[in-house]
Every structure is written in C-alpha cells, then in structure tokens.
C-alpha positions in Angstrom: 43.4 20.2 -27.3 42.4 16.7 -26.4 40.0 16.7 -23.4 38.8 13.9 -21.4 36.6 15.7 -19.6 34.1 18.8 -19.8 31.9 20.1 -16.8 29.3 22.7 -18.3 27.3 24.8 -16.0 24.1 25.8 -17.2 22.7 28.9 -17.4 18.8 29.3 -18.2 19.3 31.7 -21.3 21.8 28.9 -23.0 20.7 25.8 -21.5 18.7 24.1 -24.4 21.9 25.4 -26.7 24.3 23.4 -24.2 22.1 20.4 -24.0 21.9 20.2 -27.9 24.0 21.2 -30.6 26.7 21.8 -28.1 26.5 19.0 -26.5 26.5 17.1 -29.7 29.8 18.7 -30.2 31.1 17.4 -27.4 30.7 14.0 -27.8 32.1 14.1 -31.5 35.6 14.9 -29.5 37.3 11.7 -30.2 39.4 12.0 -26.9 36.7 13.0 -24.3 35.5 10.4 -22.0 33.0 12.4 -19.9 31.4 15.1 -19.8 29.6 16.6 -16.7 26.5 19.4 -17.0 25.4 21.0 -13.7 22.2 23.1 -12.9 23.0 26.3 -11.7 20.0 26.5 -9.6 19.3 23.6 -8.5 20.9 20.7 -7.2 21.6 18.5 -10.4 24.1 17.2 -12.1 23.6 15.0 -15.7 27.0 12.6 -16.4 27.8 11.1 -19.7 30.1 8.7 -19.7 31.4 7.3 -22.9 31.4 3.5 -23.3 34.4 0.7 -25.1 31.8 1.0 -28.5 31.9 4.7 -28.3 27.9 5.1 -27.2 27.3 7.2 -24.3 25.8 6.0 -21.2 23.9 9.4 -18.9 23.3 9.1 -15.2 21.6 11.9 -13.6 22.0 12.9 -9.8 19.8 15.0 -7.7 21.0 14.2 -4.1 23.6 16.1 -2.2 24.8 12.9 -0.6 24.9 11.5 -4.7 28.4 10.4 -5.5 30.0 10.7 -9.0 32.9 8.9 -10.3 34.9 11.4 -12.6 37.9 10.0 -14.0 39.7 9.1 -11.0 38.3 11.0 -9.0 35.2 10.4 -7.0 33.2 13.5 -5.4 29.7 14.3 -3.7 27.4 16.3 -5.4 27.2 18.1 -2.3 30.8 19.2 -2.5 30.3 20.4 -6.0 27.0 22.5 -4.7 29.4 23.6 -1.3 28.2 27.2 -0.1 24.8 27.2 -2.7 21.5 27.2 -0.7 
C-alpha cells in the first residue's frame, strides 16, 4: 500500500508505457523513495531517487561492476544481471 521502492523490468512492447505515464504514476506515490527500471536485454539499469524537496534525481548504470545503493541495501549490477549473457 505504501511502497518505497519499485523495480520495473522492461519489456520492448511496454517500455515507452513504463517509462512515461507509468512512470509518472509512480513518482506521484507520496511514500516511494526509489524506483529502479532495468533493461531486459541489455545490461542497464535507470535509478530515480527521490530528493528532501520531493524532485527526483536519475542515475543510469551500464557496467556490470556498477554499484547501486537501494535503500539499505547496496548491490552490483552484475548480480542483478547473474546468469544473463
């Protein structure tokens, strides 16, 4: 009901829907702090981050070795992309 965090996975038939007006929905969420958007066939990863004054701030990754601070939590890109060639 209140998330902090949503993690989309693209897919190329919904992709400019999830990057848009979905998106858009997202960040109108008054509890979510992040939300994470991965490329499902590529390495990439897109990470808004929501700022004290409510604007959002977006870092993009596109290294396996990148690292990304979610939350608490931080984790390679490359473990997120494990087992994908």
């Amino acid at each position: 009901m209140n998330p902090s965090l949503v993690v989309e996975v693209l897919s190329p038939s919904t992709e400019r829907y999830d990057r848009g007006e979905k998106a858009s929905y997202y960040r109108s969420i008054p509890s979510l702090q992040q939300i994470l958007i991965l490329s499902q066939d590529q390495v990439f990863a897109e990470h808004s981050i929501r700022q004290g004054d409510s604007t959002w701030t977006l870092v993009q990754y596109a290294k396996r070795a990148d690292r990304i601070q979610i939350l608490n939590i931080e984790i390679a890109l490359d473990e997120i992309y494990s087992g994908i060639v």
